[in-house]
FIDO-658411 format. One record per residue (C-alpha): residue number from 1; x, y, z. Coordinates in pm, whole numbers, plus 32768, in hexadecimal, padded with zeros to 4 digits. Example, Ala and Ser with C-alpha at 12.3 -4.5 7.8 and 13.67 -1.06 7.14 Angstrom:
<sites>
{i: 1; c1: 84CE; c2: 7E3E; c3: 830C}
{i: 2; c1: 8557; c2: 7F96; c3: 82CA}
</sites>
This chain:
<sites>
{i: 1; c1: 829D; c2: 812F; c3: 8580}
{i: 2; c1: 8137; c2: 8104; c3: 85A1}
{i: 3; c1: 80C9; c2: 7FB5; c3: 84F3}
{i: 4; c1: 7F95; c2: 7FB1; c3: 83FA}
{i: 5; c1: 7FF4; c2: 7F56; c3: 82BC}
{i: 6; c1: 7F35; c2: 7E76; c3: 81A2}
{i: 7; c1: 7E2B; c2: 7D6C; c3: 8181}
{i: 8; c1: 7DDC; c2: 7C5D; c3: 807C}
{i: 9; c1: 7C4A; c2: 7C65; c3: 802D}
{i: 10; c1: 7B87; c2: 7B4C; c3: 7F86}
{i: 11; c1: 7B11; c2: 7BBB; c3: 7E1E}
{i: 12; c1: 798B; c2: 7C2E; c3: 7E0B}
{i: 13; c1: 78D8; c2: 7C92; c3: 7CE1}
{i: 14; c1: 779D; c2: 7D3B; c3: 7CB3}
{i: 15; c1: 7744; c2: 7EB5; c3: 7D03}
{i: 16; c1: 769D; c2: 7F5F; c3: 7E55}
{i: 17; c1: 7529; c2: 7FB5; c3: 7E28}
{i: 18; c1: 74EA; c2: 8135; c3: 7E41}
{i: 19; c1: 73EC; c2: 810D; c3: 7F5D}
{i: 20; c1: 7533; c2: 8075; c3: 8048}
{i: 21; c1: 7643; c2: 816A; c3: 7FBF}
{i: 22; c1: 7560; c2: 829C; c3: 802E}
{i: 23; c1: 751F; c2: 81CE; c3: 8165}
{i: 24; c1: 7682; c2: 81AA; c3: 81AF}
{i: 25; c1: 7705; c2: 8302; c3: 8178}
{i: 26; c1: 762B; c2: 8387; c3: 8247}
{i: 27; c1: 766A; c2: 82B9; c3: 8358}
{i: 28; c1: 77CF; c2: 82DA; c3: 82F1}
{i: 29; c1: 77A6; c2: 846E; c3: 831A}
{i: 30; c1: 7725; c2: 8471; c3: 8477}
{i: 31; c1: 783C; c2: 8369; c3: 84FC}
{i: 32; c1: 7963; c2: 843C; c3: 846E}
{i: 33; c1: 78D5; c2: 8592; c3: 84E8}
{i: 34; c1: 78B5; c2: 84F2; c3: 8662}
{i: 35; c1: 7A3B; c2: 844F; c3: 85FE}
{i: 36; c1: 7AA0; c2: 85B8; c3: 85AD}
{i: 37; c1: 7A1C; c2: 866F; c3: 86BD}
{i: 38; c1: 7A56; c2: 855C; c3: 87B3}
{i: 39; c1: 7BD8; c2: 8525; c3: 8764}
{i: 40; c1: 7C2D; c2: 8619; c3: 8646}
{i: 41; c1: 7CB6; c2: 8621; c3: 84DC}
{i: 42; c1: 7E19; c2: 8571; c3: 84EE}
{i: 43; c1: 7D71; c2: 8467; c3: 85C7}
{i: 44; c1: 7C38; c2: 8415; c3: 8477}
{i: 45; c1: 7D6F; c2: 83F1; c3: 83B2}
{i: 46; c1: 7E61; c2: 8321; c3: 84B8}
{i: 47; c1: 7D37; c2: 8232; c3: 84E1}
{i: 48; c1: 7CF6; c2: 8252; c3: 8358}
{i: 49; c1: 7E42; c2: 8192; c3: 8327}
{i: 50; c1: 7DFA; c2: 80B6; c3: 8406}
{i: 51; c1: 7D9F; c2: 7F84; c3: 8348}
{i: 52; c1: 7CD9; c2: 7EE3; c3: 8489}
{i: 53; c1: 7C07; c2: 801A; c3: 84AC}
{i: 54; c1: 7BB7; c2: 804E; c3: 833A}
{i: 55; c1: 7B3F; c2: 7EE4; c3: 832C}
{i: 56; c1: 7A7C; c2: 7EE2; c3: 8447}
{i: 57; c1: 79E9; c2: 806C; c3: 83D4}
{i: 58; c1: 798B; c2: 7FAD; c3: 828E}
{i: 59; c1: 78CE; c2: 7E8D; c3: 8366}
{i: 60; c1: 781A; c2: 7FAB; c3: 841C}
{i: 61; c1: 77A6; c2: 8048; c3: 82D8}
{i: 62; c1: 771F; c2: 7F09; c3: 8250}
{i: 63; c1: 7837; c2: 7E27; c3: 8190}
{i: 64; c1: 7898; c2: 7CAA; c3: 81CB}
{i: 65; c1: 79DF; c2: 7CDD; c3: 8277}
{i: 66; c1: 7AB0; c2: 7C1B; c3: 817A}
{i: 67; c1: 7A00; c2: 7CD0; c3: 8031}
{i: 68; c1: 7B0F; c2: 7D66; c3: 7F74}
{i: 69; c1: 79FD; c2: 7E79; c3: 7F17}
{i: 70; c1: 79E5; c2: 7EF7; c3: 8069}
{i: 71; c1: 7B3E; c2: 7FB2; c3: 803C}
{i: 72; c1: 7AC7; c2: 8056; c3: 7EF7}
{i: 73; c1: 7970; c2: 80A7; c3: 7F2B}
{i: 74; c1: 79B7; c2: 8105; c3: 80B1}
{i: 75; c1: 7AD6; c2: 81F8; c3: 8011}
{i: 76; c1: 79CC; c2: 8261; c3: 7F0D}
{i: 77; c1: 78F7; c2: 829A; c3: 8044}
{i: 78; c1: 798D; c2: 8362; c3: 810F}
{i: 79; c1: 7A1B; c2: 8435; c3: 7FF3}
{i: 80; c1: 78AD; c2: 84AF; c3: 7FBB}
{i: 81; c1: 78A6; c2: 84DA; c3: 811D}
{i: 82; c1: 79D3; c2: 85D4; c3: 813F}
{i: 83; c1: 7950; c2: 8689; c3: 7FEE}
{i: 84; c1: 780F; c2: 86BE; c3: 809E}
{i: 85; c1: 786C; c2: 870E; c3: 81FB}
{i: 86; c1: 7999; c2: 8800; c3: 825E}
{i: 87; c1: 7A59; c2: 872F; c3: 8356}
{i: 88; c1: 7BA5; c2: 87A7; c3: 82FA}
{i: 89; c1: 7BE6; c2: 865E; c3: 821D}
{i: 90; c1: 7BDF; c2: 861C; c3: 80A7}
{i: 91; c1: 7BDF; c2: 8506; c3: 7FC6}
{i: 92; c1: 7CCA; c2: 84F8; c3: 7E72}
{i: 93; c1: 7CA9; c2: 83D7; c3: 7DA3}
{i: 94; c1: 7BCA; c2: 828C; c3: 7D73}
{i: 95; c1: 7BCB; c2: 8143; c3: 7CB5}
{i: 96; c1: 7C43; c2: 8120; c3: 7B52}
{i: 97; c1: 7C17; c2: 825C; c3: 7A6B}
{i: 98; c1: 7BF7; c2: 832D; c3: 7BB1}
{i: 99; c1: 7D1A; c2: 82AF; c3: 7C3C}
{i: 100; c1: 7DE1; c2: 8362; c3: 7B23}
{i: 101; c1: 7D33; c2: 84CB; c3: 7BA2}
{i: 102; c1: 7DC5; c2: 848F; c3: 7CE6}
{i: 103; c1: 7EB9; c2: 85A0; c3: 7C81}
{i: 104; c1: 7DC1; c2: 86A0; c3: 7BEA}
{i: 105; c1: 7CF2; c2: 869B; c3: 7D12}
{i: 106; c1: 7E1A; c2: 869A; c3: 7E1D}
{i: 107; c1: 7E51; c2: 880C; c3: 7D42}
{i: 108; c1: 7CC9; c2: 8882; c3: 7DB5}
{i: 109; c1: 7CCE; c2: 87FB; c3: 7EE4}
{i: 110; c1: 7E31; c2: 88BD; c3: 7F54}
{i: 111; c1: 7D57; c2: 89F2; c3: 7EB0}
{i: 112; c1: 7C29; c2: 89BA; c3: 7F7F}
{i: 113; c1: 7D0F; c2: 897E; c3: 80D3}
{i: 114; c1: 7DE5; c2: 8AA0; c3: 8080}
{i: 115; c1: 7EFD; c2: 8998; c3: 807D}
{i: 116; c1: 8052; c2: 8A41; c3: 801F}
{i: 117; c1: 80F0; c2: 89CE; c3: 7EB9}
{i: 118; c1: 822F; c2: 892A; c3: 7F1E}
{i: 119; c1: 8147; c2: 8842; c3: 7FED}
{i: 120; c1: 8057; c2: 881C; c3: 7EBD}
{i: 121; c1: 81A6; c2: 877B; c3: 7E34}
{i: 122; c1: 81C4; c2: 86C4; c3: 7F2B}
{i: 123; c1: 807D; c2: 8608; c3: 7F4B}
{i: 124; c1: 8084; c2: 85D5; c3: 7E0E}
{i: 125; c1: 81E2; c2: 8551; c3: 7DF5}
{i: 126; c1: 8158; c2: 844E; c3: 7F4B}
{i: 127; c1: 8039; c2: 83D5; c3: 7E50}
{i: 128; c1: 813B; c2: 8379; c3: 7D30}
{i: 129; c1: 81FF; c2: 82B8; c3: 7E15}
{i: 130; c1: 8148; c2: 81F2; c3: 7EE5}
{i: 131; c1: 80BC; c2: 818F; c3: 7DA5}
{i: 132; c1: 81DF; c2: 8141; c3: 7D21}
{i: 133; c1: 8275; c2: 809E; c3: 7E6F}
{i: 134; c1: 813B; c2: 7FC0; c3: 7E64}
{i: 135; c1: 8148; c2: 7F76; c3: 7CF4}
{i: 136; c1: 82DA; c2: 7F47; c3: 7CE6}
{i: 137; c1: 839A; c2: 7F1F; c3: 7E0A}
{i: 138; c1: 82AC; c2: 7DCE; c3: 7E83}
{i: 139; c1: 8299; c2: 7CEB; c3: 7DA1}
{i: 140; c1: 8149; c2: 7BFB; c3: 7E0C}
{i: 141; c1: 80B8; c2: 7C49; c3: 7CD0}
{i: 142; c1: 7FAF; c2: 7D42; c3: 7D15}
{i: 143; c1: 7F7D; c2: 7E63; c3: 7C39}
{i: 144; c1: 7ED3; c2: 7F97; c3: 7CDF}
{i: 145; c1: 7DA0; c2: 7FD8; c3: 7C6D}
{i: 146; c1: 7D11; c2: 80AD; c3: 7D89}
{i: 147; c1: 7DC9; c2: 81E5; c3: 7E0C}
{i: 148; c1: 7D16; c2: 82F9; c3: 7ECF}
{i: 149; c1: 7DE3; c2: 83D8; c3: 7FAE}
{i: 150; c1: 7D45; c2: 848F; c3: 8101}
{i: 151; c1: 7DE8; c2: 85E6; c3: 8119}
{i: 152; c1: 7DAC; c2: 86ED; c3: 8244}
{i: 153; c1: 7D9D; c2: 8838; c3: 825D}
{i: 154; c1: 7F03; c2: 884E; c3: 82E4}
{i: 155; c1: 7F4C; c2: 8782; c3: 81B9}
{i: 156; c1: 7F8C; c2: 8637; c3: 8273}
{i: 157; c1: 7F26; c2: 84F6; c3: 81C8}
{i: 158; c1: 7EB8; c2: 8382; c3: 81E3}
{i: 159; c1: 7ED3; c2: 82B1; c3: 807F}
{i: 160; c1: 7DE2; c2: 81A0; c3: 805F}
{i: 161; c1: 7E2D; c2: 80DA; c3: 7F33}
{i: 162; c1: 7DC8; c2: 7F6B; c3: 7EAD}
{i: 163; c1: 7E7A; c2: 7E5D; c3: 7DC3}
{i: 164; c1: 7DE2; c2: 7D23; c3: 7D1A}
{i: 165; c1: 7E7B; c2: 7BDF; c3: 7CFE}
{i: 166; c1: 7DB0; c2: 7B1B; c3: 7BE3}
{i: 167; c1: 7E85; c2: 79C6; c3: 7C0F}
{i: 168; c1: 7E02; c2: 79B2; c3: 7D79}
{i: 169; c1: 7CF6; c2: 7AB7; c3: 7D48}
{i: 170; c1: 7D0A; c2: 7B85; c3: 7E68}
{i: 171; c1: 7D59; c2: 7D06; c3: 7E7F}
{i: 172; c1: 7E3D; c2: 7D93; c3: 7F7F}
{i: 173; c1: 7E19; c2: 7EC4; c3: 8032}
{i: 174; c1: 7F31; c2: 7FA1; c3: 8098}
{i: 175; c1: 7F33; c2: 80C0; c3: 8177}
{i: 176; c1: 8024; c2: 81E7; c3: 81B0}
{i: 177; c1: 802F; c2: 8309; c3: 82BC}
{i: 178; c1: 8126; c2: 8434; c3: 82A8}
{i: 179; c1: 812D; c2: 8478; c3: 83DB}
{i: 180; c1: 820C; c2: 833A; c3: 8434}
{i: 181; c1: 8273; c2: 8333; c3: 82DE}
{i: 182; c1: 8422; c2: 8321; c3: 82EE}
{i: 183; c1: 846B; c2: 82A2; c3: 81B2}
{i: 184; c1: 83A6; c2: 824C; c3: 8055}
{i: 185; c1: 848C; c2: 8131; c3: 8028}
{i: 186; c1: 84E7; c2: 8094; c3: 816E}
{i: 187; c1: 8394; c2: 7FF9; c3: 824F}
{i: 188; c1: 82E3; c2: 8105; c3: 81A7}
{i: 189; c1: 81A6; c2: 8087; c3: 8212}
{i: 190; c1: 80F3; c2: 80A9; c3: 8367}
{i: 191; c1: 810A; c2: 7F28; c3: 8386}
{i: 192; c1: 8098; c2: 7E00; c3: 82B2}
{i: 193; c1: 7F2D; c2: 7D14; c3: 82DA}
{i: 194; c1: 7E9E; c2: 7C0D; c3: 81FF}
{i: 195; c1: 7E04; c2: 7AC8; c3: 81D1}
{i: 196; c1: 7F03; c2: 7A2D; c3: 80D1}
{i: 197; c1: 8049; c2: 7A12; c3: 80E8}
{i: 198; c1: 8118; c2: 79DD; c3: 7F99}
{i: 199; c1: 828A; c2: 795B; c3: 7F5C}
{i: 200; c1: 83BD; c2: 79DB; c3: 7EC9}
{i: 201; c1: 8329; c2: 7B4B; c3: 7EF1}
{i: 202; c1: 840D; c2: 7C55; c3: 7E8A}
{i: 203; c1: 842D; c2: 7D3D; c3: 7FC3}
{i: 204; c1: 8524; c2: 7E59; c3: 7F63}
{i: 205; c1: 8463; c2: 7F59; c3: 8066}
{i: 206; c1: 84CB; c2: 7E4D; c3: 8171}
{i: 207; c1: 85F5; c2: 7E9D; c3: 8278}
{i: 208; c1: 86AA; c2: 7D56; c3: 81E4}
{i: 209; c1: 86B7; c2: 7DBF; c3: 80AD}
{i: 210; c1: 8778; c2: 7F42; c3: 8109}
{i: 211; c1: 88E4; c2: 7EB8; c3: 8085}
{i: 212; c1: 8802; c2: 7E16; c3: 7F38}
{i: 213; c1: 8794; c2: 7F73; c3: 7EE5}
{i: 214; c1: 88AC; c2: 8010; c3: 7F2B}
{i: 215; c1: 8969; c2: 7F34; c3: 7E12}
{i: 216; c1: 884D; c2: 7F89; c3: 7D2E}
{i: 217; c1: 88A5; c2: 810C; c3: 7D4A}
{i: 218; c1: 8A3C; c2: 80CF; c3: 7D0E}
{i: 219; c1: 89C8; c2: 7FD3; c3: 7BC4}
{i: 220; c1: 88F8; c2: 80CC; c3: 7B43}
{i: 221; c1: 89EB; c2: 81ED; c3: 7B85}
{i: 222; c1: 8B1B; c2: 8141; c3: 7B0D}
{i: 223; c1: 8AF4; c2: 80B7; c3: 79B0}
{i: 224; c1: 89C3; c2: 804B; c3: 78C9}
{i: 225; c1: 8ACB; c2: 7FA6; c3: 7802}
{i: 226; c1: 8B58; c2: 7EBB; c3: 7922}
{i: 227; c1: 89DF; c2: 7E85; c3: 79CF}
{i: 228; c1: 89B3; c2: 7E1E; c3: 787B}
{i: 229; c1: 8AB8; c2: 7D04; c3: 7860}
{i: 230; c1: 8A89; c2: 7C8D; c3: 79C1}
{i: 231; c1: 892F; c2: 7C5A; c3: 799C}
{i: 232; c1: 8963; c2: 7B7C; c3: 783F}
{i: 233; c1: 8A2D; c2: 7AAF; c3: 791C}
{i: 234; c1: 8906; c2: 7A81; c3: 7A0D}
{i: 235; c1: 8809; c2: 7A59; c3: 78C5}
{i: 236; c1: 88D6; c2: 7950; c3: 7822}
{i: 237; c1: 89A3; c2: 7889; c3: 78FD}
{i: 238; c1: 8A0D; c2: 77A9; c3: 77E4}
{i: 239; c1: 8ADD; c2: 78A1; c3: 7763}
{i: 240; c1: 8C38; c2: 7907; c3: 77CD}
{i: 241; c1: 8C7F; c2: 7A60; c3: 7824}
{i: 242; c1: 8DA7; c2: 7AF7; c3: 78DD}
{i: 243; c1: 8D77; c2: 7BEF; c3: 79EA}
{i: 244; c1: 8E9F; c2: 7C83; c3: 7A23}
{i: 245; c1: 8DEC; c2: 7D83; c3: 7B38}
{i: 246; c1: 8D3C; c2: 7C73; c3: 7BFD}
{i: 247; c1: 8DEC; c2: 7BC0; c3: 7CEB}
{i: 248; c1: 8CEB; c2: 7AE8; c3: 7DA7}
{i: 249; c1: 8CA5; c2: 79AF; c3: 7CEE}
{i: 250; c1: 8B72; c2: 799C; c3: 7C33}
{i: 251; c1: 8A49; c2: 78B5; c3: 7CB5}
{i: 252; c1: 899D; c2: 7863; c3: 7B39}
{i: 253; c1: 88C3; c2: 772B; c3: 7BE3}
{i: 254; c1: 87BE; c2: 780D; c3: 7CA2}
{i: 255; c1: 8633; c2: 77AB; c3: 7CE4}
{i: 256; c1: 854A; c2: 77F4; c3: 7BEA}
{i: 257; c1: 84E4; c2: 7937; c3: 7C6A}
{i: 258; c1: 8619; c2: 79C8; c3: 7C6E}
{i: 259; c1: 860F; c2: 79B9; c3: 7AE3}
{i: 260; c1: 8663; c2: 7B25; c3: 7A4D}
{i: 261; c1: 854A; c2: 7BC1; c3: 797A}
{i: 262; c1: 859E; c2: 7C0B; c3: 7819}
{i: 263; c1: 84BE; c2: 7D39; c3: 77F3}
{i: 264; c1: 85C2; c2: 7E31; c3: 7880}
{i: 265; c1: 8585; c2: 7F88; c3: 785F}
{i: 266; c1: 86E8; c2: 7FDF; c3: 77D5}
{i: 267; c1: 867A; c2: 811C; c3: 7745}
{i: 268; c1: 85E1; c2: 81B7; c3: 78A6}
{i: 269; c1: 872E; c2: 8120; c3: 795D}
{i: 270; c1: 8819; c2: 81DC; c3: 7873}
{i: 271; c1: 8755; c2: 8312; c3: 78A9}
{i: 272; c1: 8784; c2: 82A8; c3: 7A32}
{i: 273; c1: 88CA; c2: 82C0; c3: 7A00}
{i: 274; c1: 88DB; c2: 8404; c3: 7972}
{i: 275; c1: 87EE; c2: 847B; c3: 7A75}
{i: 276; c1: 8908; c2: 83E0; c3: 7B8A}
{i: 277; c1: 87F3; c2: 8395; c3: 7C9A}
{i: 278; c1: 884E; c2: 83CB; c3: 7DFF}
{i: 279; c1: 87BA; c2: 82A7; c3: 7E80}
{i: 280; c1: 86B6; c2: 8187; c3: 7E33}
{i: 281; c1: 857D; c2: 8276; c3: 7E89}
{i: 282; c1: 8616; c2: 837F; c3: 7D94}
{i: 283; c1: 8645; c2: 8268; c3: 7C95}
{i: 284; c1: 8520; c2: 818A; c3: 7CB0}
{i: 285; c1: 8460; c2: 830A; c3: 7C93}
{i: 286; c1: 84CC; c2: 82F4; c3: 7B29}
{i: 287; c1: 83FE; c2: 82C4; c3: 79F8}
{i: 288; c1: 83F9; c2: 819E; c3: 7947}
{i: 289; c1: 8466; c2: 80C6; c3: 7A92}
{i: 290; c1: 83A8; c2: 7FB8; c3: 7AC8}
{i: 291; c1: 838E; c2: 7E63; c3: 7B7E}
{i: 292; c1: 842E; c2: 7D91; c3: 7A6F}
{i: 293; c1: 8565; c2: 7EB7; c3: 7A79}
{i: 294; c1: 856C; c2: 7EB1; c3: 7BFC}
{i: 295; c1: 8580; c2: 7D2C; c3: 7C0A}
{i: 296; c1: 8693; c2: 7D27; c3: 7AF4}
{i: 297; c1: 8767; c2: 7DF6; c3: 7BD3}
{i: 298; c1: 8709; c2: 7D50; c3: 7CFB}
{i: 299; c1: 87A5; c2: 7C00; c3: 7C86}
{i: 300; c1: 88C1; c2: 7C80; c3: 7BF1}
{i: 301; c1: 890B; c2: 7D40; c3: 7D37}
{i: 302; c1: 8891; c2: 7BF4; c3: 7DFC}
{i: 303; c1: 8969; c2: 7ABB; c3: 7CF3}
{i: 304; c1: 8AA2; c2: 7BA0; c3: 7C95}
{i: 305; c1: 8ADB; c2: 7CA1; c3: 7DDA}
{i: 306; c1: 8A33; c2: 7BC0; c3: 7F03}
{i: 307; c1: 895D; c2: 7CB8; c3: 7F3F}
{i: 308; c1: 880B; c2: 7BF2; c3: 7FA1}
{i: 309; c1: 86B4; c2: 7CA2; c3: 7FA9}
{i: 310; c1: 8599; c2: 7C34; c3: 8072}
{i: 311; c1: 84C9; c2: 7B06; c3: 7FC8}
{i: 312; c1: 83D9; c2: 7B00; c3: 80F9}
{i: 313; c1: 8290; c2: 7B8B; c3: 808D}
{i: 314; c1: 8252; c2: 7CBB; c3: 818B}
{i: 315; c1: 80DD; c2: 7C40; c3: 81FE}
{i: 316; c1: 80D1; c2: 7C0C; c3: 837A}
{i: 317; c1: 7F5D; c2: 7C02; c3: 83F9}
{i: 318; c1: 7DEF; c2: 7B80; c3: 839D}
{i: 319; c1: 7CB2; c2: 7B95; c3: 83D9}
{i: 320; c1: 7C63; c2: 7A22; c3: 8386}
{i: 321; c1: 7C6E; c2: 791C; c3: 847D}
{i: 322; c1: 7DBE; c2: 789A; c3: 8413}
{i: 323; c1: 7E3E; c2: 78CC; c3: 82D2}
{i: 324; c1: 7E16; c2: 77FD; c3: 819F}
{i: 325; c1: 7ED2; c2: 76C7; c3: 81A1}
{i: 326; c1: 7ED2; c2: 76A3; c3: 82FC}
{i: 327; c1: 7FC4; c2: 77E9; c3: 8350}
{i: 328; c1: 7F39; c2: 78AB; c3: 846F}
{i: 329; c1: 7F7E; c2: 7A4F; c3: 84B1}
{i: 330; c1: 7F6D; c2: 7AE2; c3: 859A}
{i: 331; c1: 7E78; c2: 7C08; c3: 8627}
{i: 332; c1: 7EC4; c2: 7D79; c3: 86B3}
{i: 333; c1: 7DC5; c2: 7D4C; c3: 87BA}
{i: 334; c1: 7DDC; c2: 7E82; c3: 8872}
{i: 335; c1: 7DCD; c2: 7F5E; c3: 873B}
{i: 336; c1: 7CC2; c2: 7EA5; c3: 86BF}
{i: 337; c1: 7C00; c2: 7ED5; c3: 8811}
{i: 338; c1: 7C3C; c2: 803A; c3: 87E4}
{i: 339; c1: 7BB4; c2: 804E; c3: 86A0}
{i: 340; c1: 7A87; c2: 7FA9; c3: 8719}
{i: 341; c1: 7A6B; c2: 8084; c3: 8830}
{i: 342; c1: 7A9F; c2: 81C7; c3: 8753}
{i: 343; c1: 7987; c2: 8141; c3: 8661}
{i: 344; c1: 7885; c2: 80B8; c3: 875E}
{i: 345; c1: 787F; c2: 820A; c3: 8832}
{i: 346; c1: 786F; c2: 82DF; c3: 86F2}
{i: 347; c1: 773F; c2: 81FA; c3: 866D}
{i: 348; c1: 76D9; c2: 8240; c3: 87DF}
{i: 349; c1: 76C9; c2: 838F; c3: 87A8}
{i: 350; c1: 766E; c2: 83CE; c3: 8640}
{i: 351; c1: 7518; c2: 8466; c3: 8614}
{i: 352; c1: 746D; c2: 8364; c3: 8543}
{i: 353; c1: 7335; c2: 828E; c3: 85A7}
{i: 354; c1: 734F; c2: 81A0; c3: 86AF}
{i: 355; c1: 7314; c2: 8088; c3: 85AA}
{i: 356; c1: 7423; c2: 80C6; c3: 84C4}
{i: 357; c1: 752C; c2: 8107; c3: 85E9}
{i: 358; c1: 74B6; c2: 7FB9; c3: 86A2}
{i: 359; c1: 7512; c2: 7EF3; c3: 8534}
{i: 360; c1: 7633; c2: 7FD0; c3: 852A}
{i: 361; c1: 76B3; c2: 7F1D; c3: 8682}
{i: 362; c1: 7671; c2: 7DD8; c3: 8637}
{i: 363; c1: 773E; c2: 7DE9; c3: 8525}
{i: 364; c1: 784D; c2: 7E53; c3: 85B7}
{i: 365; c1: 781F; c2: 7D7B; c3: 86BD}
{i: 366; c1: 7815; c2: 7C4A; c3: 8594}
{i: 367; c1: 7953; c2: 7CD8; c3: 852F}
{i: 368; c1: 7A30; c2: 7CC4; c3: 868C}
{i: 369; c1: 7A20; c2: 7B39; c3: 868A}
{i: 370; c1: 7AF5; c2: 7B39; c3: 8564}
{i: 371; c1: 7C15; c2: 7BF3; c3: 85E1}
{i: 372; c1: 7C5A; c2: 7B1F; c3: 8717}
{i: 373; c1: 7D70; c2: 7A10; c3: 8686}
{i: 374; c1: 7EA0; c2: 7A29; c3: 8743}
{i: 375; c1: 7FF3; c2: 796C; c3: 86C3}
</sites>
């Protein structure tokens, strides 16, 4: 699988003047009409979910490259570009209240491309889950407040989407690509980048954690009325309970983290059961399933059935030079020398004064330096 992924982004406030947004979409326009003509649709959208090449596209535009902005104003960006410009791309979504029309404008944009309606349903079905994949399934504590989706005229699509964190205040951006897209629940992502790694993360898209949800799927199928009982063993260990179904003896000393939540949703899993999902994507599809539902079941399937998840929070690469606390990641090099490659020749050739292209350069040339730490 091709490895992008996500990206943690230092918090900035404030707002970009006028003057520099019209600035940057049209510079914006003329380096994704070269990008389109040069290497095609598919390939805007491959490179799109590239986390390494959006970041340094943003730098070339005009943001700091560790501004948390520069994923939803660059988004915001080149939205206006694809509205204005027929390049065979369009852009659903945005940040906050335009996030939530991502769905209503996937709808017009499947009209305008002629797109057929089963595959309407299907982009917008991608858009629901990867946010709720994001918002659910990893548990760093960012909530998605950014989601634009990228969508073809073949009806292809790249998902762009960002989470805060206020306890460490950083967002995290996540990207997704169908075309290497296997599963929405297992390393759904193209790959994962960041500058802070946090512990005890709930991972149930990871590999390791296949067996967990698995477990999660037979609980949920099987009885509300025993998931119940087993997981008042887990919530009050001081109290005796006999489990006449479990066999494995139960661990009740377990790390703070591995506390159950008491907000449940018992109402949405006893209309899972009745539903009888097939497996987890089918059930954690659901409404009313959320994180605190997902971890519930996670620890009863990890304490009572052995059935571990993945604690290991999924971010693999940086920008920074090392991470905080003194933990290094590691660098794609050669992808991010493409990317810079792909950018400088399409600045090269964009028809904009010679002025404007030569700042355009240097920063991307600003931007290379802080790619090259190696592990």
């Amino acid at each position: 699988m091709y490895k992008t992924g996500s990206m943690d982004l230092i918090l900035h406030g404030g707002s970009v003047p006028s003057w520099l947004l019209k600035r940057m979409i049209g510079l914006a326009q003329e380096i994704f009409t070269v990008i389109v003509d040069e290497f095609g649709v598919e390939e805007v959208l491959t490179r799109l979910s590239d986390p390494l090449f959006f970041q340094a596209c943003s730098n070339v535009l005009g943001f700091d490259w560790d501004s948390s902005g520069s994923t939803t104003v660059t988004c915001y960006v080149l939205k206006k570009v694809f509205d204005k410009v027929n390049l065979g791309i369009k852009v659903a979504g945005g940040k906050g209240e335009k996030s939530r029309k991502a769905l209503e404008e996937i709808e017009i944009i499947g009209d305008e491309f002629n797109i057929s309606t089963n595959k309407i349903e299907e982009l917008k079905y991608a858009s629901r889950m990867t946010a709720k994949v994001d918002n659910t399934a990893i548990q760093a504590g960012y909530q998605i407040y950014h989601h634009t989706v990228f969508v073809s005229e073949k009806g292809d699509w790249t998902v762009i989407q960002q989470g805060l964190n206020l306890e460490s205040k950083t967002a995290r951006r996540y990207h997704w690509l169908s075309k290497t897209l296997r599963s929405f629940v297992e390393e759904p992502h193209s790959g994962i980048i960041g500058q802070k790694i946090h512990q005890q993360v709930l991972d149930m898209t990871s590999r390791k954690s296949g067996e967990c949800r698995k477990i999660c799927v037979d609980l949920v199928n099987e009885s509300e009325e025993k998931l119940r009982k087993q997981y008042m063993v887990l919530l009050k260990p001081n109290q005796t309970f006999l489990l006449e179904s479990v066999k494995p003896k139960i661990n009740l000393q377990h790390p703070h983290y591995k506390l159950l939540p008491e907000n449940v949703n018992w109402k949405a899993l006893k209309e899972a059961y009745e539903v009888k999902p097939k497996n987890f994507e089918e059930f954690l599809a659901l409404p009313g399933i959320g994180p605190s539902t997902i971890r519930g079941l996670a620890l009863v399937a990890e304490l009572i059935y052995g059935a571990k998840p993945s604690w290991e929070d999924p971010l693999k690469f940086s920008f920074a030079f090392g991470g905080k606390d003194g933990v290094p990641f590691p660098v794609r090099r050669k992808a991010m020398d493409t990317a810079i490659k792909i950018l400088r020749e399409a600045v090269e050739e964009a028809k904009i004064g010679s002025k404007e292209k030569l700042e355009a350069l240097k920063r991307l040339k600003n931007f290379a330096p802080k790619t090259l730490i190696l592990t």
